[in-house]
N, C-alpha and C positions, 0 to 999 in steps of 0.2 A: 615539590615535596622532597625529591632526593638532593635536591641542592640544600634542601634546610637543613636534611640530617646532614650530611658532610659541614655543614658550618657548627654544629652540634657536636659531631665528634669531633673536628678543632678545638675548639672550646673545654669537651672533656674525651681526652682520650683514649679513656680507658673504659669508655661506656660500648657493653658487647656488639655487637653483626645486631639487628632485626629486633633493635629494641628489648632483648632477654636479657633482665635482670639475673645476676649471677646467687643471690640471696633477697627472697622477698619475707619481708618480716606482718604480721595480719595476726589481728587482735583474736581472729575467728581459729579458733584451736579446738582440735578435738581433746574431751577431756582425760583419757589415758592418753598420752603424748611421750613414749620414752624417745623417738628421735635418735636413733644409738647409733643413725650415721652420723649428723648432725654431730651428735655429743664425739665420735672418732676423730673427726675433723679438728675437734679444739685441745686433743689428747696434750699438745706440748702445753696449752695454757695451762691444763688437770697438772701435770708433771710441774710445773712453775709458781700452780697453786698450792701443790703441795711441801714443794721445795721451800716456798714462804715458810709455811704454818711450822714445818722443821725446825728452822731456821729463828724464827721469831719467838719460838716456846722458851728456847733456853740463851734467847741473845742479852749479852753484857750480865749476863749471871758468871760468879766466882766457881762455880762446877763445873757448868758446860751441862755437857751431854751427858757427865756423871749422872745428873737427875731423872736421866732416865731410869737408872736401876737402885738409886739410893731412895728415890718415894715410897717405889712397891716393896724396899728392905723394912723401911722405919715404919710404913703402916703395918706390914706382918708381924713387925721388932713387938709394935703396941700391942697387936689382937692376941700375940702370943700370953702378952704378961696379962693383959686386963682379962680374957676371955678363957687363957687356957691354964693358966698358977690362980688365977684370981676366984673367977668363977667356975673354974674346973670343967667346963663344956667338954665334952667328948669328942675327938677327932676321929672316931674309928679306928684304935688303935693305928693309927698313921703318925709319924714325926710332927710334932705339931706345926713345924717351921715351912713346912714342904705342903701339910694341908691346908695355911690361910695362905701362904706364897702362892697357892693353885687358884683358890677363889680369888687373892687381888689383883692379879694380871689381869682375867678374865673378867672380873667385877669393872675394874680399870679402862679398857676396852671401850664396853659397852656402854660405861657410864658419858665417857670424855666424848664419844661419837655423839650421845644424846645429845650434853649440855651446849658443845660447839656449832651443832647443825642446828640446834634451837635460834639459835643469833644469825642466821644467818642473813634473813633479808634488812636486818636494823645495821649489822658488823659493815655492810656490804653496799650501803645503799645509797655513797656517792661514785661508787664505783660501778656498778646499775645504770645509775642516772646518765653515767656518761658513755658508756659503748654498751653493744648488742655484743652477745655470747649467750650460749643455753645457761639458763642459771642454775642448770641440775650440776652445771661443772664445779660451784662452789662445794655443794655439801659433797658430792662424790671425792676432791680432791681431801677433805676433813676427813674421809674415813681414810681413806690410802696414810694419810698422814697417821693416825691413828692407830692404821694396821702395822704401820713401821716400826712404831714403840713397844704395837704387843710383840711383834717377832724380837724385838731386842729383850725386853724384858721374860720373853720366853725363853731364849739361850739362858740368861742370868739363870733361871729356874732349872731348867736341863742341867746346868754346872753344879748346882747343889744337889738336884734328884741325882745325878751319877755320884756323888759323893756317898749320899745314903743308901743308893742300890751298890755300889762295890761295897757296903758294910752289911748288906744284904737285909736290909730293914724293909726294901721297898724292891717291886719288881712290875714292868710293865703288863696292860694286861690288852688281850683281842679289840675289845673298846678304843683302844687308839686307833683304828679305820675311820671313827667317827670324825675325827678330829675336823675336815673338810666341812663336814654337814656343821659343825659346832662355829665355825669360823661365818659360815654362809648365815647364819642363826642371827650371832653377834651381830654382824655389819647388816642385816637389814631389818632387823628390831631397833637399831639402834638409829638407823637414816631413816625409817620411815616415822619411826617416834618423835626423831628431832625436827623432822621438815614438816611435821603436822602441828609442834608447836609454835616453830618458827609462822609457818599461816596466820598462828591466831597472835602472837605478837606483832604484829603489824598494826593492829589494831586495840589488843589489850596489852597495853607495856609493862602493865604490875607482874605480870605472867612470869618474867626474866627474875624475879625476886624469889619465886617458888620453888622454880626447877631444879636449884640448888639443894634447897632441904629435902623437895620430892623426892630426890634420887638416893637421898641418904638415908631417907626411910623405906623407900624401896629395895635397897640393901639389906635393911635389915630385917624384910620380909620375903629374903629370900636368903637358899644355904650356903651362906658365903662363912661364915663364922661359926656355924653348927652343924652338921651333918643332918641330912634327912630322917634316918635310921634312929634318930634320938626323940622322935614324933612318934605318937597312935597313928593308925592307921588311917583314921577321918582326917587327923591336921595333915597328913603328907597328900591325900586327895585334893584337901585344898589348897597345900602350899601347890602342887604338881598342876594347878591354873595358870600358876605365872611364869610364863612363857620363858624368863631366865632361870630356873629353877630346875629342868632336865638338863639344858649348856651347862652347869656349876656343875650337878651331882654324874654325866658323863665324864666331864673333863677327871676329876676327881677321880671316878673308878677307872678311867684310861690307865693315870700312871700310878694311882697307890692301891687298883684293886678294892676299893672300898664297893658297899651294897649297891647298885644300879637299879634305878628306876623300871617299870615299865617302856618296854620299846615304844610302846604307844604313845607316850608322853613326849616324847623327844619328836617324832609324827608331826604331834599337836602343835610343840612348837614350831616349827616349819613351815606350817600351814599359816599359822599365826602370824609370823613374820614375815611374812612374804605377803599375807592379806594388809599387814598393817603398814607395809614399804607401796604398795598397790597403792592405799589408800591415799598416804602420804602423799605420792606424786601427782593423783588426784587434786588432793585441796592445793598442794603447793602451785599447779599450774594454773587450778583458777584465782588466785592469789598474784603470782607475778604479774597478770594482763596492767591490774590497776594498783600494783601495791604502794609504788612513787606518790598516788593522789592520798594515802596516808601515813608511810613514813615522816 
């Protein structure tokens, strides 16, 4: 028997002492599975995955990296003329340029996390097919990537809010402590919404045609282009269900002071997003075991 294994380690030598596989891979998974040693371990892939998706967004484009802050300019540029000269919507007396510049970063965000971790097992799935790695590293790396753009596109905003706070129109307010809980909101509303569609595309591929316009009518049922405070008090109960809907109207009274919601509601969402990031990595890990036999 031990002469067999020395002919065995010959043959491969980099197989451990007493037959201990160094990573055993078993279809038998419990179903919360976060694995966050595991996932440490592949941290340079997360940093290399995210370095792509950087990398890739704005490659052989004539801007560059300029698009990073000329999208969230030109869609402001729009909401300003269509929403606020047009249809005269109410900003809360705030700059109008500074209040939809607040809601598109933050709309921006949450939205690009969705759509991109929705694709994830279809974007991804000969590169799956071919090596072992936690597949939580794909959608994690897409938020990081994502987080990169809001912090750029958050400077762009800072450089204007300081323009209109030294002319003294605008002034920060105690609400910016939130800012942390507002970020943690975003990024896992947005991965546990996209890995929970990503699941079901696997399986229904029309799903990738929707999520597009979903998300653009879930914009627009939420106060990214109209302020809360411009509702009775039944529609702000119900607008104040949708989970992104305290994220917009904090962010909002952070830097322009505008009406603040109930604490509560901000709570809710919290609770929400982190039930629905839960949930997500739930269906997403009973999904990878076999998701190859329907890609």
């Amino acid at each position: 028997m031990e002469k067999r294994e020395e002919e065995e380690k010959k043959i491969n030598p980099i197989m451990p002492d007493n037959n201990r596989w160094t990573t055993i891979i078993s279809a038998k998974q419990k179903a919360i599975r976060l694995n966050l040693k595991e996932i440490y371990r592949y941290k340079d892939l997360i940093l290399l995955l995210t370095r792509r998706d950087i990398v890739a967004m704005y490659k052989q484009t004539i801007l560059g990296p300029v698009w990073f802050v000329l999208q969230p300019l030109l869609t402001t540029i729009t909401f300003t003329l269509i929403f606020g000269k047009i249809a005269k919507l109410s900003t809360d007396n705030t700059p109008p340029i500074l209040f939809y510049l607040s809601g598109v970063i933050v709309w921006n965000y949450f939205s690009e996390t969705l759509i991109k971790t929705s694709n994830t097992f279809i974007a991804n799935a000969n590169l799956f097919g071919k090596v072992y790695f936690p597949r939580l590293v794909v959608p994690l790396s897409i938020s990081l990537s994502n987080l990169l753009t809001f912090f750029v596109q958050f400077v762009f905003f800072l450089i204007i809010y300081l323009y209109y706070a030294y002319r003294g129109n605008v002034s920060p307010g105690y609400y910016i402590i939130y800012i942390p809980v507002l970020l943690i909101i975003m990024s896992a509303l947005g991965l546990g919404m996209g890995v929970i569609i990503s699941a079901l595309t696997t399986k229904y591929r029309d799903m990738r045609f929707l999520i597009t316009f979903g998300v653009q009518l879930f914009m627009f049922l939420s106060p990214v282009v109209y302020p809360l405070s411009s509702m009775n008090q039944q529609a702000q109960k119900l607008m104040l269900l949708n989970p992104m809907a305290p994220v917009l109207e904090f962010f909002k009274c952070a830097f322009l002071q505008t009406p603040a919601p109930p604490l509560y509601s901000l709570v809710y969402s919290l609770f929400f997003s982190i039930l629905t990031l839960l949930s997500g990595i739930i269906i997403f890990n009973k999904v990878e075991k076999n998701f190859m036999d329907t890609v």
